[in-house]
N, C-alpha and C positions, 0 to 999 in steps of 0.2 A: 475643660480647657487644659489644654500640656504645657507644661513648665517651657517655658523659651530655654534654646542652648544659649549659652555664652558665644560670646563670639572666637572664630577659630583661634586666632593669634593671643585670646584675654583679654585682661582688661587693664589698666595702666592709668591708677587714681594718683591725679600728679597735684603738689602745691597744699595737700592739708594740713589740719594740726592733727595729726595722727597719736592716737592716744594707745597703745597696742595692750596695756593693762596685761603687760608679759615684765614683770620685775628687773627681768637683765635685759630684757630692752628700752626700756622707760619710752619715754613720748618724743614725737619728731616734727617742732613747729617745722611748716613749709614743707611735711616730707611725702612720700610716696607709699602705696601700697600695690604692687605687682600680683596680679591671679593668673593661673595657670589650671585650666582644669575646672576641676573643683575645689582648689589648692589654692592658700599663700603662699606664692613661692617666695617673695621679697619684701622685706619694709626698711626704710630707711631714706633718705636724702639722693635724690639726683638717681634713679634707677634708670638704665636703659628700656626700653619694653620690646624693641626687636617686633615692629609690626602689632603691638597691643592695640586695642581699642582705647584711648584715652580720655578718661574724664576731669577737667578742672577743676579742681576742689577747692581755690582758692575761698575764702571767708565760710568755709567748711570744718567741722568737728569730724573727725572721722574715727570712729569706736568699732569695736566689738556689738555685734548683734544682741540684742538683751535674750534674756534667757529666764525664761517662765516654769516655774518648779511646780504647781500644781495648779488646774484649770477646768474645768470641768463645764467643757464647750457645750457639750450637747443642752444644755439650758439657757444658752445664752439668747436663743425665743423668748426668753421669759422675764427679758433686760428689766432691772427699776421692778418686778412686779412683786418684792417681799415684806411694800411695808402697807398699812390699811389694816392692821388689827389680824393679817394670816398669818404672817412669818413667815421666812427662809422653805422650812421644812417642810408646813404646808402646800405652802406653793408648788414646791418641787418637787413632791413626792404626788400631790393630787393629780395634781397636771401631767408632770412624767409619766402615771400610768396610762394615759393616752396618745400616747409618743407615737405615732408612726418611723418607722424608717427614714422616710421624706423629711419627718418632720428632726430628727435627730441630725441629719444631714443639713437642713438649712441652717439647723443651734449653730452646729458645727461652722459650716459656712463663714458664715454670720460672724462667727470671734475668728477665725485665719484672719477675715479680711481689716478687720480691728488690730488683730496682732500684726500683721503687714506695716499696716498704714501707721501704727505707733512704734515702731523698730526692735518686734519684738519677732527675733529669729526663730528661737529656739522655745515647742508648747511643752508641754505634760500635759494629757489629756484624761484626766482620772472621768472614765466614764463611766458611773455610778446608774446609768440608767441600761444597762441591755439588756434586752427584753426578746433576745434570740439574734442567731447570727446575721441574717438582716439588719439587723440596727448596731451590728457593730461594726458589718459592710460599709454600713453608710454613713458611719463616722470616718472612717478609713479614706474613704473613696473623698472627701472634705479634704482632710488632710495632704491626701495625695494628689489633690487637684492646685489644691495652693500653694504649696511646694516648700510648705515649713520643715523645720527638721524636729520631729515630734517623737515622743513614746507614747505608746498611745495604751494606756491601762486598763484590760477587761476586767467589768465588772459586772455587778448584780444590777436588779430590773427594782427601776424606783419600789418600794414598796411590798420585795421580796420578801418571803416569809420568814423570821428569824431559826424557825427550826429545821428549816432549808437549805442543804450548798447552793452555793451558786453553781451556774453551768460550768462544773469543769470538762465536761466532754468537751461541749464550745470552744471554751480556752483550748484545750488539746488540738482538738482539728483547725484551728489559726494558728499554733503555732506550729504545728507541720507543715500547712501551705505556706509560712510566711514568706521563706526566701523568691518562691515565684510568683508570688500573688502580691505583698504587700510591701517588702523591704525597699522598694525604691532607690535601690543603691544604697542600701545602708541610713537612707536618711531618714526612713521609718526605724522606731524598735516596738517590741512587745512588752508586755509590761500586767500585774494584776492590781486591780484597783481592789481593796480585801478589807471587809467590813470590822477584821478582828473580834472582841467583846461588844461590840456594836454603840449604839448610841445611847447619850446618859440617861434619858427617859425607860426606866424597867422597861417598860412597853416594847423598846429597842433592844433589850439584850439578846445574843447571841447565845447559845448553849459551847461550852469550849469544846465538846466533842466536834460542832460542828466546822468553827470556825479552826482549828486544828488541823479537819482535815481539808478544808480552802487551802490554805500557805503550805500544805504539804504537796497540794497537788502543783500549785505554784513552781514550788522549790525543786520536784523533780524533775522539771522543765527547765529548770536551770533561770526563771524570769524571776527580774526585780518584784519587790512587792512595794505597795504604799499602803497607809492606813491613817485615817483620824485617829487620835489617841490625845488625854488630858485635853481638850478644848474648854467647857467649862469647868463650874465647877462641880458639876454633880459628877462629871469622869473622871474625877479624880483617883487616879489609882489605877485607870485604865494600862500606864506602862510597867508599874510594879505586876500585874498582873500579868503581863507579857513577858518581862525578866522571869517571873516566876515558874511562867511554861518551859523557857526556855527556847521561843521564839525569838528573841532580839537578834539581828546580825547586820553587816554593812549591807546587804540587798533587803533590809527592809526601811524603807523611810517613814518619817511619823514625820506628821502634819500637826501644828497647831502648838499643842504642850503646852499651853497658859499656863495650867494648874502645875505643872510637873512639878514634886519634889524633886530637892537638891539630892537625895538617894536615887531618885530615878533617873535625875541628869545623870549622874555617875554612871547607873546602868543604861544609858544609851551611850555615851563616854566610853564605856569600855566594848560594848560590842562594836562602835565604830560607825554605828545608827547615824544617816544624813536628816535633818530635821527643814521641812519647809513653812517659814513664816506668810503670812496673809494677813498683814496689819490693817486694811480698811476692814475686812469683811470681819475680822476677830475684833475691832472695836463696834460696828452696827452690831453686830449681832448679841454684843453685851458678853464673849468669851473674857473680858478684861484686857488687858495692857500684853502686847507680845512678849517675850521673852530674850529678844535676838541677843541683847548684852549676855545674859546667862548661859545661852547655849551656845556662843563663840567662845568663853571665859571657859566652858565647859570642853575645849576642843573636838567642837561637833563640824562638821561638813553643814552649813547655813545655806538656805537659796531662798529668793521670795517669790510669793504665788500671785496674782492674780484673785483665783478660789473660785468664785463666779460673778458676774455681772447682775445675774437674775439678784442679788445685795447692795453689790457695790456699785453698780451702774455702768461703768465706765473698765478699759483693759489699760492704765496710763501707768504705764510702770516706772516713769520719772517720778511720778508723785509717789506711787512705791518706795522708792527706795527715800525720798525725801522724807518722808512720813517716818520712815525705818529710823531715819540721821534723826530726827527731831525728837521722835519717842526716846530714842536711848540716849539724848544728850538729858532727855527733860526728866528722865527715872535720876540719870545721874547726877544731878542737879551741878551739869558739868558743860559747856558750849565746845569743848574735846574730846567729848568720850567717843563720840565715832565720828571720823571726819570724812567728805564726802565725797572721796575717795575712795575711803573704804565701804559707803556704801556702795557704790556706781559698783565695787568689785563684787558684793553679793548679789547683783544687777547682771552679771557679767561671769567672769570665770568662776567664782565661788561656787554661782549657781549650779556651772554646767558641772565643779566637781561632785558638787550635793547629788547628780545626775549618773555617777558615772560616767561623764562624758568630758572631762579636764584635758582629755587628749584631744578632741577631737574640734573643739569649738569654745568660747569663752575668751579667749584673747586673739590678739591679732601674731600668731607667731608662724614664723614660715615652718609649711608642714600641717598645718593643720588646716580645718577646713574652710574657707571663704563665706563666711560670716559675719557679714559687717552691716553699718550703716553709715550714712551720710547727714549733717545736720549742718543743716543751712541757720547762720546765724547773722544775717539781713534781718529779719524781723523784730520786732522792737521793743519784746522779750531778752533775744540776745544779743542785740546790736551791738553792745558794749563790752569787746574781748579782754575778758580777764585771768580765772582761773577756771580752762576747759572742765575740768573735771565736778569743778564746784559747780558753774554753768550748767551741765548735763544734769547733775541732780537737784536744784533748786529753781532752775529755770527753766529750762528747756520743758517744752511741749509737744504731743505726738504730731500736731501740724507741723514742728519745724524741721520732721524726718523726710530728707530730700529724699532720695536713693537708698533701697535694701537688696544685699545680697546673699542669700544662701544658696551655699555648697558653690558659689560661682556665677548662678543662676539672676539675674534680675526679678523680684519679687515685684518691687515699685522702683521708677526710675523716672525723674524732675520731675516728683508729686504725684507722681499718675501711678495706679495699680497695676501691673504686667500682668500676671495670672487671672487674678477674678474682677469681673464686670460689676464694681460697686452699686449699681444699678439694680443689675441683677440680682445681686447677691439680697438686697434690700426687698425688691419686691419679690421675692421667693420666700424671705424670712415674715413677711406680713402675711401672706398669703397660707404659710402655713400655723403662723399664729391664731390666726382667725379662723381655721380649722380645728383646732386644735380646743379656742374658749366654743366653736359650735359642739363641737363635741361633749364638753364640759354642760 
């Protein structure tokens, strides 16, 4: 299915409480947001639209698109399946090595139309399972059907052997093709998903010859890199180890960091390291208590993940970030320590700068890209208009996401999904699930 155009003239969302989490713009009860393109062109009060398409927004919250810092779609076949005495890892790694392409594509699938349907614009797709370029096609091909604005991170084949690189040839010929094959106008990127020192089980380590020459091949391609690093606590040391190569820099982002020492925050601090938080799936999984007060105190670039479903269950990145507000008020035995506001911001542009992407989407600023959502606050969760922002993180729910737009595009529009056939999308995800346990 192809992404619907906009309509010629745009789109002219008249009468919300526009919240543009653009600092010199602040917020516009009753006000307007003007698209052109794939562009903000205007926010503010009483805009003309000159032929726009106009939506009413009245009793509407109108935000910035949320913005997902690491994800790891292609398992999301495997929703709720990590508790019963296997674990995360089992799970994922058993099962992933029987991943069909088909079956990577429906994972995939499967979280856009979750990410849709919960106002989450913007994925990071650390694909930790590719098992050849087919099964990175067919994550791609997900992506590009939903019409997310995603990076989408090559990586290794659940299960890969640690004395192994991963496919950089792979990575090489994707990112040659990418501009005709995959870029979508820009609203795809590339990106390596990089196993570093590997995982804290010996069993999991990486040889550094090897993992050396992954992020090198990476880096001569000019592509972001991510990696797991300090999660529990047996990786402890996993980022001291990484300062010590000499690998830290702002195109590498580290995920998790539970354990990090206060030496190691300083060496992500100074190389300028974006860190992404995953506070459900780091407290089931027993990583401990996130870290987000520390590594904002630490002047790091902060976004929150998602991580996977096949844990946490669910892609609800309200309770994300509520969970974020609650954990750091409750470490600070403080009901100010992070107001929620400023979580909705690492929700929102924080994320997308953790991303490299601060210019491009994260706030509602004209010039940048049309990224938004719509939140119907009729329902009786938010019936009661108070403080938008505090409402968006402590109340609000992915039901009450009327209308999504990226790049300009209708994603979902009064409730209903544009792009993908929820239907579909469901009986293709069971269908290949159950392929997948006959296999097994």
């Amino acid at each position: 299915m192809t992404v619907p155009e906009q309509p010629a003239a745009g789109v002219l969302i008249r009468h919300g409480h526009v919240l543009t989490m653009d600092p010199d713009l602040g917020d516009f009860p009753g006000g307007d947001v003007l698209v052109r393109g794939s562009q903000i062109a205007a926010v503010g009060p009483g805009l003309a639209g000159h032929g726009a398409a106009e939506i009413d927004a009245r009793g509407m919250i109108v935000a910035p698109g949320l913005v997902d810092t690491h994800w790891h779609l292609w398992n999301t076949l495997l929703r709720s399946m990590s508790d019963g005495g296997a674990g995360y890892f089992r799970v994922s790694v058993g099962l992933g090595r029987l991943f069909r392409p088909d079956d990577v594509y429906h994972g995939t699938r499967l979280g856009c139309a979750e990410a849709i349907s919960s106002g989450i614009t913007t994925v990071h797709d650390w694909c930790h399972n590719v098992r050849g370029p087919a099964h990175a096609e067919a994550g791609l091909r997900a992506l590009a059907e939903a019409g997310l604005r995603a990076r989408f991170s090559y990586g290794y084949a659940a299960g890969h052997g640690n004395d192994q690189p991963m496919d950089l040839a792979g990575l090489a010929a994707l990112h040659r093709d990418w501009a005709g094959s995959w870029s979508c106008g820009g609203r795809l990127s590339l990106g390596m998903a990089w196993r570093g020192p590997g995982g804290s089980n010996p069993a999991m380590r990486v040889p550094p010859a090897v993992y050396a020459r992954e992020i090198a091949g990476a880096r001569e391609l000019g592509l972001p890199v991510t990696v797991h690093a300090c999660g529990p606590r047996s990786a402890c040391g996993q980022i001291a180890t990484l300062a010590g190569a000499g690998l830290l820099g702002p195109d590498l982002q580290v995920v998790h960091a539970n354990c990090a020492s206060a030496a190691e925050l300083a060496a992500l601090g100074a190389a300028g390291c974006p860190v992404s938080v995953s506070p459900f799936s780091e407290l089931l999984i027993g990583y401990g208590l996130p870290r987000t007060a520390d590594l904002l105190a630490a002047g790091l670039p902060v976004g929150l993940s998602v991580d996977t479903t096949a844990l946490t269950g669910n892609a609800d990145m309200f309770a994300i970030m509520k969970l974020t507000q609650g954990l750091v008020n409750a470490r600070a035995e403080d009901e100010f320590a992070m107001t929620a506001r400023q979580a909705l911001a690492l929700g929102t542009i924080e994320g997308a700068r953790s991303l490299g992407l601060g210019s491009v989407t994260g706030s509602l600023t004209p010039g940048k890209q049309a990224d938004l959502i719509l939140v119907d606050t009729s329902a009786p969760n938010l019936a009661v208009f108070t403080d938008p922002a505090q409402m968006l993180v402590t109340a609000a729910q992915p039901g009450n996401v009327r209308t999504v737009l990226c790049g300009g595009r209708f994603l979902k529009r009064d409730g209903a999904l544009v792009t993908l056939d929820p239907d579909a999308v469901a009986a293709g995800a069971r269908a290949a699930l159950a392929a997948v346990r006959a296999r097994a």
